[in-house]
C-alpha positions as CSV (number, residue, x, y, z in Angstrom):
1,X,113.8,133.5,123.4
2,X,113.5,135.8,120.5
3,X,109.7,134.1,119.6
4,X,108.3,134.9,122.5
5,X,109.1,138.7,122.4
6,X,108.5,139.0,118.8
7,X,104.3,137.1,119.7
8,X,103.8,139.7,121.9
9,X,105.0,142.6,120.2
10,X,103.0,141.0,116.9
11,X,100.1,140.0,119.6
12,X,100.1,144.0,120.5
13,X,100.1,144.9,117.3
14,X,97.5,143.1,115.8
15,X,95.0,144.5,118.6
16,X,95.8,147.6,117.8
17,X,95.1,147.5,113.9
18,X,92.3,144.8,114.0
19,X,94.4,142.4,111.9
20,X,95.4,138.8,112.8
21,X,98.9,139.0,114.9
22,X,100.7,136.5,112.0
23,X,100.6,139.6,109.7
24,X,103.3,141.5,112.0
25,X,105.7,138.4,112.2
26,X,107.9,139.1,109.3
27,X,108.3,142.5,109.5
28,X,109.8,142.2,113.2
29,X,113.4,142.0,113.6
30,X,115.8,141.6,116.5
31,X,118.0,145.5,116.6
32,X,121.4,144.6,115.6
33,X,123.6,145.6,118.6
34,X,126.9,148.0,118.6
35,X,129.5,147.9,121.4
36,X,128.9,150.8,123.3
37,X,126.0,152.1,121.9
38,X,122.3,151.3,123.4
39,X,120.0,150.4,121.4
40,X,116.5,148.9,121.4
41,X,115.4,144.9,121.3
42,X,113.4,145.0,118.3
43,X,111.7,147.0,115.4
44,X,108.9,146.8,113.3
45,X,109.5,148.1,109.6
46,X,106.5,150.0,107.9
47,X,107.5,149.7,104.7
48,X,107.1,145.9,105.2
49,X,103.9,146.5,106.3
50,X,102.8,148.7,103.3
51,X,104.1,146.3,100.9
52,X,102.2,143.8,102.3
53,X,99.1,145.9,102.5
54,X,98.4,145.3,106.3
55,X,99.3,149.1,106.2
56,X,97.9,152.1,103.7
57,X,100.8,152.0,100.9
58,X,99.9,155.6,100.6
59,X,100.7,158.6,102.6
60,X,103.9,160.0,104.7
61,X,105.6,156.6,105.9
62,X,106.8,159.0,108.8
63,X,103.6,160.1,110.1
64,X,102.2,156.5,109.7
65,X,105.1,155.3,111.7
66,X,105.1,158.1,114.1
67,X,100.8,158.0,114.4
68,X,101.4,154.0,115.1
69,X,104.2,154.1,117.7
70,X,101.5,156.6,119.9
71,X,98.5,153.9,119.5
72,X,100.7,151.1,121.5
73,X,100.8,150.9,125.2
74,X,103.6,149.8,127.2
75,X,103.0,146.7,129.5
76,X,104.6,144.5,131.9
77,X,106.9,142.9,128.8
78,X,107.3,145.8,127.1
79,X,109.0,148.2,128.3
80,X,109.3,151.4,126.0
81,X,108.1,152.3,122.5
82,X,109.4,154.6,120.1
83,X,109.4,156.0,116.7
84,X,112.1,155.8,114.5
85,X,112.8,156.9,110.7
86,X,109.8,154.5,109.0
87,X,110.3,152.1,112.1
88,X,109.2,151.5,115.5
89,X,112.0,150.5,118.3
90,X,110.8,147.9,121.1
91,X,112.7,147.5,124.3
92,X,111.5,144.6,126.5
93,X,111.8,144.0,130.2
94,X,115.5,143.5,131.0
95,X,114.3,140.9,133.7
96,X,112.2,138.9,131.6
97,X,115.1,139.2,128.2
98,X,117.8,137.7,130.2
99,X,114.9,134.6,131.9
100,X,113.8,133.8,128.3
101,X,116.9,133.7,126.6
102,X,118.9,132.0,128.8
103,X,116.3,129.6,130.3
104,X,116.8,126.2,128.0
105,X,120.7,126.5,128.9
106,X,121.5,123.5,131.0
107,X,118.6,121.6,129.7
108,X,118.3,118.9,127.6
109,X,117.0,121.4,124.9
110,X,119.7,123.6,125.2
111,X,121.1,122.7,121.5
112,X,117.7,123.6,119.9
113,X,117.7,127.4,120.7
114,X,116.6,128.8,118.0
115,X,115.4,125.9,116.2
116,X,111.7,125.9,117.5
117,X,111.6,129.5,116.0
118,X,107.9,130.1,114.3
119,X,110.5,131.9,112.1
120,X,111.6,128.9,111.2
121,X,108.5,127.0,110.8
122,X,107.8,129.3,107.7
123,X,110.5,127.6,105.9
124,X,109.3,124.8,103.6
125,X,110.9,121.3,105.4
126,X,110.9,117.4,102.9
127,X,114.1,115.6,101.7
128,X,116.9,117.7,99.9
129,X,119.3,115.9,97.8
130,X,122.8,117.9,98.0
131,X,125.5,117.2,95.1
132,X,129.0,118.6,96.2
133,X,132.5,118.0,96.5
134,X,132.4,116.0,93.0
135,X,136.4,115.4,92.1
136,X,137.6,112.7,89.0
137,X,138.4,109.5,90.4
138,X,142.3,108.4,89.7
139,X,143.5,111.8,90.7
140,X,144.7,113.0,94.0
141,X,142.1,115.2,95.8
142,X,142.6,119.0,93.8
143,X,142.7,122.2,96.4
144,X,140.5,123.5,93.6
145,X,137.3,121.4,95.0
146,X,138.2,122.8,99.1
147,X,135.0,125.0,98.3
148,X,132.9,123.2,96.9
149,X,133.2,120.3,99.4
150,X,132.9,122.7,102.7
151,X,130.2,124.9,101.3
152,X,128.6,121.9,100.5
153,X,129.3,120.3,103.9
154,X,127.9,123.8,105.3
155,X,124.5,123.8,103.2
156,X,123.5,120.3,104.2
157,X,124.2,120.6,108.1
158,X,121.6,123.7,107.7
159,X,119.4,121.8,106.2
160,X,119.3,119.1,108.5
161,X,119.4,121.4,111.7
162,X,116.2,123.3,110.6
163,X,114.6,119.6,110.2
164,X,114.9,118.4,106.5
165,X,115.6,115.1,105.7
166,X,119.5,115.5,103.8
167,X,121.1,113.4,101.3
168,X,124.5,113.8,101.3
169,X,125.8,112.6,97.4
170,X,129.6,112.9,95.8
171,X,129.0,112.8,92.2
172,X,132.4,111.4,91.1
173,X,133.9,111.8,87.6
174,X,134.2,108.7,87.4
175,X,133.6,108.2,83.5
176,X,135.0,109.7,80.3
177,X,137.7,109.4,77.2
178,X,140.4,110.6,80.2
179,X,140.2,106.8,81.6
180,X,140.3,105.5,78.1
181,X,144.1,107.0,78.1
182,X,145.0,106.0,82.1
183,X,143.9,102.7,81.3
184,X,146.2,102.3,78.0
185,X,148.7,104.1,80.1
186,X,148.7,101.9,82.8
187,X,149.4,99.2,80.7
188,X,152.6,101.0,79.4
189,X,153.6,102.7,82.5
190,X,151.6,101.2,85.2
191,X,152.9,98.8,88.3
192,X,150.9,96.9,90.7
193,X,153.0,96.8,93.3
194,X,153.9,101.3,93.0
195,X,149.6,101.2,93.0
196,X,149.7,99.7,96.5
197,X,152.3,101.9,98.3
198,X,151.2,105.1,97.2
199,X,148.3,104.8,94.8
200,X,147.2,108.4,93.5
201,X,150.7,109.4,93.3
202,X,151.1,106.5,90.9
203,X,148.3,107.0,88.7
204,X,149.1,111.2,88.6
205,X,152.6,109.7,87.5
206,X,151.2,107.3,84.8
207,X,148.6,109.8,83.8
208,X,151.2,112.8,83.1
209,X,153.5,110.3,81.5
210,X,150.6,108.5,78.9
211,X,149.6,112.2,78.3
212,X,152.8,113.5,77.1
213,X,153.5,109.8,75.0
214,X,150.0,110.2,73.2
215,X,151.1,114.3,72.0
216,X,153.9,112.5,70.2
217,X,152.2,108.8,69.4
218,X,148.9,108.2,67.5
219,X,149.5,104.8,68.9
220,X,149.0,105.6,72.4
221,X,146.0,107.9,71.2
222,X,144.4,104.9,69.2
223,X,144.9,102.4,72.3
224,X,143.2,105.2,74.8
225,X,140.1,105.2,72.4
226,X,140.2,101.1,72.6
227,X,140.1,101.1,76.5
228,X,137.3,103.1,76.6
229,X,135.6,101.5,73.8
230,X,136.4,98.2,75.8
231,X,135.0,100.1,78.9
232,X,131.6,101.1,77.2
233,X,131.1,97.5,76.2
234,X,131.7,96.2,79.3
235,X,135.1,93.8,78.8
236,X,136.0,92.7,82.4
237,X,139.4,93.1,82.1
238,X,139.0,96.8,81.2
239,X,136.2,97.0,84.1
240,X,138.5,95.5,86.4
241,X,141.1,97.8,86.7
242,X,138.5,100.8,86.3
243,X,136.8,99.2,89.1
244,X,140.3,99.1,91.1
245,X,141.2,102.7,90.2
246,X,137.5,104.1,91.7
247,X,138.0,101.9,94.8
248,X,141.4,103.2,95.5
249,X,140.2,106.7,94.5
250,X,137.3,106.7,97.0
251,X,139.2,105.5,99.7
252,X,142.2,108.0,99.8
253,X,139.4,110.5,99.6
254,X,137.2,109.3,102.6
255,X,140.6,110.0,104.5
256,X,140.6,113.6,103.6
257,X,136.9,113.7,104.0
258,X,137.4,112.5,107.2
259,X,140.1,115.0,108.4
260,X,137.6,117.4,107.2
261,X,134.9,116.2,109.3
262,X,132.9,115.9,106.0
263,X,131.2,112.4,105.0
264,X,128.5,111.2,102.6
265,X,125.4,108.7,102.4
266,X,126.2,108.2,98.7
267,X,129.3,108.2,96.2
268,X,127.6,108.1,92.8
269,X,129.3,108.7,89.5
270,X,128.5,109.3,85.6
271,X,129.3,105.3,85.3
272,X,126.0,104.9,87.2
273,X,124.1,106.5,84.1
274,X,125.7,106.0,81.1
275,X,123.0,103.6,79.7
276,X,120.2,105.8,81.4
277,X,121.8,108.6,79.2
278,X,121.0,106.8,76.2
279,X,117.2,106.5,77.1
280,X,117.1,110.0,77.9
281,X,118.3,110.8,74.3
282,X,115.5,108.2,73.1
283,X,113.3,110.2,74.8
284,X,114.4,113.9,73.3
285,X,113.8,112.2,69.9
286,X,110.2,111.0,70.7
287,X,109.0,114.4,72.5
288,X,110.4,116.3,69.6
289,X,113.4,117.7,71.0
290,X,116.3,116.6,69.8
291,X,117.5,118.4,66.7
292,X,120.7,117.3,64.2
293,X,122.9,120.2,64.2
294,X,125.2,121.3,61.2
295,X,127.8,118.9,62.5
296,X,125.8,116.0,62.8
297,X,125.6,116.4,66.6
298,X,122.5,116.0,68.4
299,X,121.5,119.5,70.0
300,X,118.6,120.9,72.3
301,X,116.9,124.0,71.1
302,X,116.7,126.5,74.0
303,X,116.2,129.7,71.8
304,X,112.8,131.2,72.3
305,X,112.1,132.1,69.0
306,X,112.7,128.0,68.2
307,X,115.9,129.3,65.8
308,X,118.3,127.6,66.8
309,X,120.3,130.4,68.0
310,X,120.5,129.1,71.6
311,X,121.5,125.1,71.4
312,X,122.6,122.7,74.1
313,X,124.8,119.8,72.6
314,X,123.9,116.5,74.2
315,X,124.9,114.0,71.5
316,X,128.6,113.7,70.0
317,X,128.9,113.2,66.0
318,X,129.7,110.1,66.7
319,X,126.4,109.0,68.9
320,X,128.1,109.1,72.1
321,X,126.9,111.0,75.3
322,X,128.1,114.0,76.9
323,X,128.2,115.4,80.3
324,X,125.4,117.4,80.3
325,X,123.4,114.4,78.9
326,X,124.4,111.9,81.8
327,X,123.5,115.0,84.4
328,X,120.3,114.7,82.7
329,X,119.9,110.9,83.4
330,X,121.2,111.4,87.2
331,X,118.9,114.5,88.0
332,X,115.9,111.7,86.8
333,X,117.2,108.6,88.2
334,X,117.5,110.8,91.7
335,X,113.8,112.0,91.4
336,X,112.5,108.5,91.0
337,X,115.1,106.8,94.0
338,X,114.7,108.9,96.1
339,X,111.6,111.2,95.6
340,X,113.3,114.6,97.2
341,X,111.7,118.0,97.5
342,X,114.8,119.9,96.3
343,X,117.7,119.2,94.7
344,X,121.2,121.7,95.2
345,X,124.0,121.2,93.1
346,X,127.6,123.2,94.8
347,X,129.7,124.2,92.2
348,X,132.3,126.8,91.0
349,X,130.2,129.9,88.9
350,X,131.5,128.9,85.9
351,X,129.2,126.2,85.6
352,X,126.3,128.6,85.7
353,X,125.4,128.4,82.2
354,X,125.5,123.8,82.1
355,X,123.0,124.2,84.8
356,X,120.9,126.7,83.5
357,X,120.8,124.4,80.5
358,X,120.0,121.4,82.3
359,X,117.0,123.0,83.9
360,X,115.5,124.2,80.8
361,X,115.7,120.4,79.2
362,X,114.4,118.9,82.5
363,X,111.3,121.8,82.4
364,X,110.5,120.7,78.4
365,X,110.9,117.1,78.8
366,X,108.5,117.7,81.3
367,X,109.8,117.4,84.5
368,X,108.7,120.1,86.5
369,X,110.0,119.2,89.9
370,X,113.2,120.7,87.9
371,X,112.0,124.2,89.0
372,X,112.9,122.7,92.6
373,X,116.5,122.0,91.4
374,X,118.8,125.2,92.0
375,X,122.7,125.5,91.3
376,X,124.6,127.1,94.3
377,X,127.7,128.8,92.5
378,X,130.8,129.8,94.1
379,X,133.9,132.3,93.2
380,X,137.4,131.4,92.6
381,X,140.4,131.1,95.3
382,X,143.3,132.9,94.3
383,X,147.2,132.5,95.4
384,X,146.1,129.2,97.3
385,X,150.0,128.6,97.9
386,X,152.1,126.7,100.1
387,X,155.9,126.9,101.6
388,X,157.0,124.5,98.1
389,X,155.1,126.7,96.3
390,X,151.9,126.7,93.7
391,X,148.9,124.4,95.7
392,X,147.7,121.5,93.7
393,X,146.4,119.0,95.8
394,X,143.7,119.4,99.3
395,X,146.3,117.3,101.4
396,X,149.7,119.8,101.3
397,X,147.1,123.0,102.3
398,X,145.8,120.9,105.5
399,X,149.3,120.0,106.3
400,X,150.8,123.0,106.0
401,X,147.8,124.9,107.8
402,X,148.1,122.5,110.5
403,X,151.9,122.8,110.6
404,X,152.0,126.8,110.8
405,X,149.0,126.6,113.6
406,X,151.4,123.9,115.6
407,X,154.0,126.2,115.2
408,X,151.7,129.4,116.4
409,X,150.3,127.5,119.3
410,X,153.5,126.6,120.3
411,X,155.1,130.6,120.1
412,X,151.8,131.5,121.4
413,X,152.3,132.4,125.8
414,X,148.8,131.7,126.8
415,X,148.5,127.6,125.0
416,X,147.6,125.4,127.6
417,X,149.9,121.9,127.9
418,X,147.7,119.1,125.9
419,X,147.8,115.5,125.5
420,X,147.0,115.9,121.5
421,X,148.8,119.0,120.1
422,X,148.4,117.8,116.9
423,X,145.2,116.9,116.6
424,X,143.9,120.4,118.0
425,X,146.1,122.3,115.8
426,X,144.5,119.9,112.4
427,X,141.1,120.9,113.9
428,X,141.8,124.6,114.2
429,X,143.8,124.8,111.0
430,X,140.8,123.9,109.6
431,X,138.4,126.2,111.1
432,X,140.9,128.9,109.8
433,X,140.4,127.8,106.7
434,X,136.8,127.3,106.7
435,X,135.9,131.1,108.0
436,X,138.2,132.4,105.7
437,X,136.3,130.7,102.8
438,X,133.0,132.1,104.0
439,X,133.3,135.2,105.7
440,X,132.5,137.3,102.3
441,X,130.2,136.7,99.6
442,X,129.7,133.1,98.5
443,X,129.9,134.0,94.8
444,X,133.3,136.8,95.3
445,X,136.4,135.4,94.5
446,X,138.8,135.9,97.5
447,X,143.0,136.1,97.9
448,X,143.8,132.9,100.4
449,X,146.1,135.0,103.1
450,X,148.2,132.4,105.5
451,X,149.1,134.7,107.6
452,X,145.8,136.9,107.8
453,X,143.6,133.4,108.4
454,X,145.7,132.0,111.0
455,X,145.5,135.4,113.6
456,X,143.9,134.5,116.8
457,X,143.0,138.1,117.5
458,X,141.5,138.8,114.1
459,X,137.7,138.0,112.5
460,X,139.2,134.0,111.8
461,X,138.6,130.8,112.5
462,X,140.9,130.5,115.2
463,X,139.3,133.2,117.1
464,X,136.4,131.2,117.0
465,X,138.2,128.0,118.6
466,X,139.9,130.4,121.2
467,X,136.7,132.2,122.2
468,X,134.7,128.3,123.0
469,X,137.7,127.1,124.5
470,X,138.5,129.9,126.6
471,X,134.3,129.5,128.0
472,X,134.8,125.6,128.2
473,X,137.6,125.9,130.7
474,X,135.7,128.8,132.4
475,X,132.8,126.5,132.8
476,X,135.1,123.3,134.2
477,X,136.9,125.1,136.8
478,X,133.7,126.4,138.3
479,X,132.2,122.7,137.7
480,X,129.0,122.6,140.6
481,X,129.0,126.2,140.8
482,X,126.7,127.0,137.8
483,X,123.1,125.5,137.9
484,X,119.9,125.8,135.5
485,X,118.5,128.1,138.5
486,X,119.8,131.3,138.7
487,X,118.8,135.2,139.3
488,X,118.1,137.0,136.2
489,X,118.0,140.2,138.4
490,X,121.8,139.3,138.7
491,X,122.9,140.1,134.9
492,X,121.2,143.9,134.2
493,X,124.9,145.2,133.3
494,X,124.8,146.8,129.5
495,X,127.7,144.1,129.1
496,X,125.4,140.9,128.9
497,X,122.5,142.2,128.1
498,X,124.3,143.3,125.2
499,X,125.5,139.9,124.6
500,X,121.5,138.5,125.0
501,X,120.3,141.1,122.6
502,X,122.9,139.5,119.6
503,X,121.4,136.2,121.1
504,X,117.9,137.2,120.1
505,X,119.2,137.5,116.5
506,X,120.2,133.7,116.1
507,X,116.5,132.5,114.4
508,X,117.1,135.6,111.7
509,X,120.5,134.4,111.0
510,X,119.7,130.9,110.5
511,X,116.0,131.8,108.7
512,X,118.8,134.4,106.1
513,X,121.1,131.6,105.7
514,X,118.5,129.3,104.6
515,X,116.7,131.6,102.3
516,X,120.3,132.5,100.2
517,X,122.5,129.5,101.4
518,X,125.0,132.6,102.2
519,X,127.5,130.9,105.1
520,X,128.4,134.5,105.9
521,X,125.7,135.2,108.1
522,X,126.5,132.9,110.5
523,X,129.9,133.0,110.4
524,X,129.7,137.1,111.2
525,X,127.0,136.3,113.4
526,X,129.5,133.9,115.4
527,X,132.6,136.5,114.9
528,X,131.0,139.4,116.9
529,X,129.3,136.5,119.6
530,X,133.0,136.3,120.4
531,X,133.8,139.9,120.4
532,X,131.3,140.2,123.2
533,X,132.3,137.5,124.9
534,X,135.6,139.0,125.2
535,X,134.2,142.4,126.9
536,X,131.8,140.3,129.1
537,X,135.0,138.2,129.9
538,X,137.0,140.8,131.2
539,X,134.1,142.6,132.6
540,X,131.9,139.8,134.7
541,X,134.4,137.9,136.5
542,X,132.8,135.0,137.4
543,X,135.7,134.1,140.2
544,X,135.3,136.3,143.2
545,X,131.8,137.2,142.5
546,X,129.6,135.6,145.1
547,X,128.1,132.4,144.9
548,X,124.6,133.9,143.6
549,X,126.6,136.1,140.5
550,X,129.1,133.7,139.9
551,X,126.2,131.2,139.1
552,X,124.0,134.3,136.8
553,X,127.4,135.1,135.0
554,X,127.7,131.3,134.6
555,X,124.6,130.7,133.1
556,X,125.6,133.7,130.6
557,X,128.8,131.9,129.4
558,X,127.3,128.3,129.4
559,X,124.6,129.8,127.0
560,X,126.6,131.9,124.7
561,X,129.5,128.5,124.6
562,X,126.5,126.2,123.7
563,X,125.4,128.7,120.8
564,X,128.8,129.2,119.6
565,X,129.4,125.4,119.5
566,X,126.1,124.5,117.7
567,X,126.7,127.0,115.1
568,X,130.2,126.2,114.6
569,X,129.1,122.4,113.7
570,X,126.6,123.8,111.1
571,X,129.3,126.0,109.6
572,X,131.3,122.1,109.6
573,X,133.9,123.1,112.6
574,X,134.8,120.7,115.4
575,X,135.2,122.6,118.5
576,X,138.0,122.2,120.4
577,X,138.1,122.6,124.1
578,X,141.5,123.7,125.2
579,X,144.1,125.2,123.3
């Protein structure tokens, strides 16, 4: 376990400089590790350790380093020192890496390695609220909100791994003039019984109908602005069918949620605060904050210089509420229900500026948890197509990737006969799609590539699925062969200890993905996992080894599957087990 070595390297350290041994912890790191180069187990930056003034921040960095790396003396865990360009390399006892690292395998505890990291302990644990996902309600589910759900999905899993307490919310759009004209247009257009059979398809039909009938009719416009005006007030009839649009909308959604292996503890909406929205604009006018503009709309100043020059508009002309003003009466409501720590909205990067303003009228009215809000932004998906063409809705890109992975599985010599072809080729379409989406930047746009994302050989998703289904049937077909005991003497080839040295790395990756919510961490971190598995596959046959190596290489394989499979589920993939 990474902890261990990096205590007694820090230990070592810190009775060599006089300082307390806590001080070294953050500047040790595991050594990233190459194919078929060696390299060494850890290294201590300097620079770190100037900036943080354990260490002179003046002077040659080399000769500090260099001066340092002579002062230490090897011992029975360490096994070799040296002095690199401003850092100092550590190699530990090849023995004692592959007992520590692979020792809570086969345990109960075997799916917190990494978690108990004092890495990981730094990081500040309470309740996080998470917003994503967030589609309008009367609309089939939009491809456009894929990234926003499973980065979402992908943020809250980490949190809840390293020990927070997560709340999982869908913020629908759920209110708005838009259902003023669905509910006029349903009246016109709309059929009870067409609702039933297929009921987003319906009301996408009756909304694109009522929206081209209004461009041409002032009437339809006027009786759009009546529903909603019947809405605000509350007339049941109106309410009714709202009500019966959210409900159908929220149930054909928890069906794609569900394929997605995503779920929530709370749907909320804007209807929720549409009269808390009002009070919040009572209480800009009694702090002194809300300004009339030249429009007669009621604006926030945000300019420095109190000019004017930077406003955000929270009132319409005509006294009704805006977005930005019912985000305001949410982000309150949430602090007072449920009392969290932080607060991470997941949305596209266009939003960037609404949530910048949003923080700033939280801070002056006061509210300065808001500093513990933050907006995770994300890029755009471009050329998201399908077989019929431009992509509009979630369901035809999980059809068609789970079609064109049935259909590869099927080409593919080395698929295994399965009961549930299907179903495997739904969960691995999906996992293609998933590590596509997060395998560069959070905030880059990317070009969605079927054929690229659905390789097996390639840095994808399905690689990933091979790779722990591969191991799983490895592991079953030598089923009372491996044990918790084994012979770490047994597993000294460069081939696994390569593999346990990109094991000791797992506590930084998590600790990284935690500080910048970046899913590409992980993700590479999982990728090149399976690249060594794939060398120590071919290269540690586990049948015709004796009984002694076959149980060593064994406990390799059950560690590295159990690693791949935990990080897989924060990432929001289902592991499958054959393919």
């Amino acid at each position: 376990m990474a902890c261990f070595f990096r205590r007694r390297i820090a230990a070592k350290l810190g009775c060599t400089l006089q300082q307390s041994e806590d001080a070294f912890i953050p500047a040790l790191s595991a050594v990233p590790v190459f194919k078929k180069q060696l390299t060494a187990d850890f290294k201590l930056s300097i620079g770190t350790l100037r900036m943080s003034g354990v260490m002179p921040s003046c002077g040659d960095i080399q000769l500090q380093t260099e001066s340092l790396a002579t002062r230490l003396k090897r011992d029975s865990v360490v096994e070799d020192i040296s002095a690199g360009r401003g850092v100092i390399n550590f190699k530990v006892n090849r023995k004692l890496l592959v007992q520590k690292v692979l020792e809570s395998f086969g345990k109960e505890e075997e799916d917190q390695f990494g978690l108990n990291s004092e890495l990981l302990h730094t990081l500040k644990r309470g309740t996080t609220l998470v917003e994503y996902s967030s589609p309008n309600i009367a609309k089939k589910f939009h491809a456009g909100h894929l990234r926003s759900t499973i980065i979402g999905n992908f943020i809250a899993n980490l949190k809840q791994c390293l020990g927070n307490n997560v709340i999982r919310m869908n913020y629908l759009g759920d209110w708005g003039t838009q259902f003023g004209l669905l509910g006029a247009g349903f009246g016109k257009f709309g059929c009870q019984e067409k609702l039933k059979q297929n009921p987003l398809q319906h009301l996408f039909e009756v909304y694109v109908q009522v929206n081209k009938d209004a461009e041409q009719n002032e009437e339809m416009m006027q009786a759009a602005r009546d529903f909603f005006r019947q809405l605000e007030q509350h007339d049941s009839e109106a309410l009714s069918l709202w009500q019966q649009f959210r409900e159908i909308t929220v149930d054909e959604y928890q069906r794609v949620y569900k394929r997605l292996g995503v779920h929530f503890d709370i749907y909320s909406g804007e209807s929720f605060h549409q009269h808390q929205a009002q009070e919040v604009v009572q209480k800009l006018q009694s702090q002194g904050l809300l300004k009339t503009s030249e429009k007669g709309t009621g604006v926030v100043d945000l300019s420095t210089t109190k000019d004017m020059s930077s406003v955000s508009t929270v009132l319409r002309s005509d006294g009704t509420t805006l977005y930005i003003t019912r985000d305001l009466a949410a982000a309150i409501d949430r602090k007072e229900k449920y009392h969290f720590d932080e607060m991470i909205y997941v949305t596209d990067k266009s939003q960037a500026n609404h949530f910048h303003q949003l923080f700033h009228i939280l801070l002056a009215m006061g509210h300065s948890w808001a500093d513990r809000c933050e907006h995770v932004p994300f890029g755009l998906v471009r050329g998201m197509k399908t077989r019929r063409g431009e992509v509009v809705f979630l369901e035809d890109v999980l059809d068609e990737a789970r079609a064109r992975m049935l259909h590869n599985m099927n080409q593919s010599k080395t698929t295994k006969e399965m009961d549930n072809p299907e179903e495997i080729a739904e969960k691995v379409g999906i996992s293609a799609l998933i590590v596509q989406d997060f395998k560069g930047p959070r905030e880059s746009d990317y070009t969605f590539d079927w054929d690229r994302m659905l390789q097996a050989q390639g840095d994808t998703g399905v690689f990933l699925q091979y790779t722990h289904a591969r191991l799983h049937s490895l592991i079953q077909r030598h089923e009372g062969v491996g044990g918790v005991l084994f012979d770490p003497s047994l597993l000294l080839e460069q081939t696994s200890i390569t593999v346990l040295q990109h094991l000791l790395r797992y506590d930084e990756v998590l600790y990284q993905s935690a500080k910048d919510l970046q899913p590409k961490h992980l993700v590479n971190f999982l990728l090149k996992l399976c690249h060594l598995i794939a060398s120590a596959h071919r290269e540690l046959p586990v049948k015709g080894s004796s009984r002694d190596v076959a149980q060593a290489r064994l406990q390799l394989f059950s560690g590295t599957r159990s690693v791949l499979a935990n990080g897989m589920k924060i990432l929001g993939i289902t592991p499958v087990d054959q393919m």
